[in-house]
C-alpha positions in Angstrom: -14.1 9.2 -8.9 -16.3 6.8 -6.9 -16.0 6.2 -3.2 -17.7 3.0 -1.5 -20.0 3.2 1.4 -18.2 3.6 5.0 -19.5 0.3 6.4 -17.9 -1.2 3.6 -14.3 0.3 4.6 -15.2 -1.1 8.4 -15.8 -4.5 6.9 -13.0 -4.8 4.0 -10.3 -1.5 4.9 -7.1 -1.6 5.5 -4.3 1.2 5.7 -1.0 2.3 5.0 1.6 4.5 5.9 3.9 6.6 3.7 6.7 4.8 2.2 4.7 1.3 3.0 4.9 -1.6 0.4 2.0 -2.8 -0.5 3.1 -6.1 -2.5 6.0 -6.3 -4.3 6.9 -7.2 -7.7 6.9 -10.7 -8.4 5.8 -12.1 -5.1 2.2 -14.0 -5.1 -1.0 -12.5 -5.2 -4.2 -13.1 -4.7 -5.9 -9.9 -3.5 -6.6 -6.5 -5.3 -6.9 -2.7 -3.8 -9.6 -0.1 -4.1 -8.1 3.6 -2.8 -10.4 5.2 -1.2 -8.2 8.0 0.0 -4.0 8.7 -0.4 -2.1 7.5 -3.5 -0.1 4.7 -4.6 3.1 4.7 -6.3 3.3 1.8 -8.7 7.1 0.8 -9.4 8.7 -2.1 -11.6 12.0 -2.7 -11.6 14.7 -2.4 -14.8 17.8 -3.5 -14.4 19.4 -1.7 -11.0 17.3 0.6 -11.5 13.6 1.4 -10.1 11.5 3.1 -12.5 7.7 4.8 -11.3 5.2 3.5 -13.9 2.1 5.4 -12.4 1.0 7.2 -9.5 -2.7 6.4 -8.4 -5.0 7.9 -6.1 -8.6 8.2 -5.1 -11.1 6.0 -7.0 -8.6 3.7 -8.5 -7.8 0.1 -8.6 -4.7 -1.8 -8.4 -3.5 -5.6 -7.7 -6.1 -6.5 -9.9 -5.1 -9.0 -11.8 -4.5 -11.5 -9.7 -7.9 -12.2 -10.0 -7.8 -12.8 -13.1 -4.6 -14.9 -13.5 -2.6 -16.6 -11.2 1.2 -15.2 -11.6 3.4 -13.0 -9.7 2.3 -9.7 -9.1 4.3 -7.6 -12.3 4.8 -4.0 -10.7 5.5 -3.3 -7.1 3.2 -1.1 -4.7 4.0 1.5 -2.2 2.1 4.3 -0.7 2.9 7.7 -1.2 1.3 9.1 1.5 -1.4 7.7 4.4 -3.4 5.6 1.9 -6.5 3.9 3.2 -8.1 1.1 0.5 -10.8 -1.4 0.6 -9.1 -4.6 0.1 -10.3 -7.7 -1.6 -9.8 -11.4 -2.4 -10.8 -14.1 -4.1 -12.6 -15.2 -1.0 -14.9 -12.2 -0.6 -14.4 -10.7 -4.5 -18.5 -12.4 -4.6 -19.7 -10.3 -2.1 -18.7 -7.1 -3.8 -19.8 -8.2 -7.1 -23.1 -9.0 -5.7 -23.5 -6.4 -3.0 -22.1 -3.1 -5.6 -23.4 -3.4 -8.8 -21.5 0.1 -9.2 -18.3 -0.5 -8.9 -18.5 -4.1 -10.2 -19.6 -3.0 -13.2 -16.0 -0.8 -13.0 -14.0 -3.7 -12.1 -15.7 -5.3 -15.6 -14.5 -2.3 -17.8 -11.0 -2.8 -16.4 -11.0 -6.6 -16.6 -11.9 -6.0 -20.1 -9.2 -3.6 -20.9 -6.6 -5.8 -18.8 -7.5 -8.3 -21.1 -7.4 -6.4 -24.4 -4.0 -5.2 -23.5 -2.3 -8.1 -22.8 -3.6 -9.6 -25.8 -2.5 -6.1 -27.9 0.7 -6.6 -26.2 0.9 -10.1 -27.5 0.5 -9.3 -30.8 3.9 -6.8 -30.4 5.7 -10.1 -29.1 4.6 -12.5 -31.6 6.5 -10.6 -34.2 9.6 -11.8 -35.0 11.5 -8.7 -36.9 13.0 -6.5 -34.1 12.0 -3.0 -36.2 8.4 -4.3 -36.6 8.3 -4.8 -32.9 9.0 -1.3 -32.2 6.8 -0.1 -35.2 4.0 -1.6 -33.4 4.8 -0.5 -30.0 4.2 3.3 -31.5 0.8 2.1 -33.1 -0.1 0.6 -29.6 0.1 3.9 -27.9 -1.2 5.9 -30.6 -4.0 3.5 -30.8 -5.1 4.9 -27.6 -4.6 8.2 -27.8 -8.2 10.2 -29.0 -6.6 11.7 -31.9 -5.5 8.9 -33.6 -6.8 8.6 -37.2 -7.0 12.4 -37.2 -3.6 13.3 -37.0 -0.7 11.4 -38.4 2.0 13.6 -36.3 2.1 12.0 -32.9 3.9 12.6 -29.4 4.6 9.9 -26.6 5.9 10.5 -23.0 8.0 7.8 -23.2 11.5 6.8 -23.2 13.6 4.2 -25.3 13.7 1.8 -22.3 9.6 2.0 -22.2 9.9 0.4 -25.8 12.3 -1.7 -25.0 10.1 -2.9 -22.6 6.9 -3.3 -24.3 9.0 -5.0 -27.0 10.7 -7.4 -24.1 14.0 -7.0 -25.9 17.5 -5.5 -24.4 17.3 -1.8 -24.8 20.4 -1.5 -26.6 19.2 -3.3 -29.4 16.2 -1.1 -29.4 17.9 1.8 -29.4 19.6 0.6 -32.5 16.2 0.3 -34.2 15.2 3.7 -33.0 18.3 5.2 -34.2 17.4 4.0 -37.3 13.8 5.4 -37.5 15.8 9.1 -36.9 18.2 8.6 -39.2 14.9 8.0 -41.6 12.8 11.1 -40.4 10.4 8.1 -39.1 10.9 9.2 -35.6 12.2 12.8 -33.8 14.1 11.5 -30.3 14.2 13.8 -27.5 15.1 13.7 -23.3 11.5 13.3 -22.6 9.6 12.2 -25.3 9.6 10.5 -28.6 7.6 11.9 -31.9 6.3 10.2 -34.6 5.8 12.6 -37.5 3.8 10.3 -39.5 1.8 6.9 -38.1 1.5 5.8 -41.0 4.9 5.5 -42.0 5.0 2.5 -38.8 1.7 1.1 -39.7 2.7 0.6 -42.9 5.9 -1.7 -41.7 3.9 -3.5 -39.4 1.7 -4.4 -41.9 4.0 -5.8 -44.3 6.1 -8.0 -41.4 2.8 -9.5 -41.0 1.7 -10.1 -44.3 5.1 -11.7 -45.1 4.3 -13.4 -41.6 0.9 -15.8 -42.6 
């Protein structure tokens, strides 16, 4: 956790109230948020339904990619409770890279991860067999998790219509796929989580769709 000097909060703060939206999914944006006390519900919307992707408190970041591209904002943002935040721009986003060498060597790290993401997420996209697609949205989590490459049996918080998401294809269809995997002992389905029993088993069909693929 880092918190910013006060005399940067009377130069750049601004505040919220519980329940306040703080930009919404796919309006503009140009500006990004750095909490420096509260937390910040961050919501995107599937279907009729609003779904919580990640709650965020003191320390964090958020909005920050519309510095680095110029699209609609992809999640909404609301504050949970009083949330106060140092809020930048493109306009002033110099001054805190030159005045806090601290956290802008932070905002780097995240850039850099943004950016790795989106291009891992690509990658998922660019495939065009459906069961490949959600092979490698499994290897994309695992690939973060500490323990992978040490243990083949592997457990995501997620649901089918996270997949479906990170696959950007109708969850019904993905739910097919997945049905699949279980009939196959390639995936264990549950309320709250999915299991992969063994990686490998995904990596290896992953790997083939893109061989076949060049």
């Amino acid at each position: 956790m880092m918190l910013l000097p006060e005399s940067l909060f009377e130069k750049f703060g601004k505040t919220f109230e519980p329940g306040q939206i703080i930009f919404c999914e796919f309006e503009p944006g140009n500006d990004f948020y750095f909490i420096q006390d509260g937390q910040v519900k961050i919501t995107k919307t599937f279907g009729q339904t609003q779904k919580t992707l990640d709650v965020l408190s003191v320390g964090d970041i958020f909005g920050e990619m519309a510095i680095l591209e110029e699209e609609p904002r992809s999640a909404s943002a609301i504050a949970v409770d009083t949330v106060k935040t140092l809020h930048f721009n493109r306009a002033n986003f110099d001054t805190l890279m030159n005045g806090n060498p601290q956290l802008a060597h932070r905002l780097l790290v995240i850039f850099s991860k943004r950016i790795y993401d989106a291009k891992r997420r690509l990658q998922i996209l660019l495939l065009e067999d459906l069961q490949a697609k959600v092979a490698d949205v499994f290897l994309m989590l695992a690939e973060k998790d500490p323990n992978y490459g040490k243990l083949n049996n592997m457990v995501f918080n997620i649901s089918v219509d996270d997949v479906a998401n990170w696959c950007g294809q109708p969850t019904h269809e993905v739910q097919r796929v997945i049905s699949q995997f279980v009939k196959q002992g390639k995936v264990e389905l549950f309320a709250d989580r999915i299991v992969v029993p063994n990686i490998n088993d995904l990596g290896r069909i992953v790997a083939a769709k893109r061989k076949s693929n060049q």
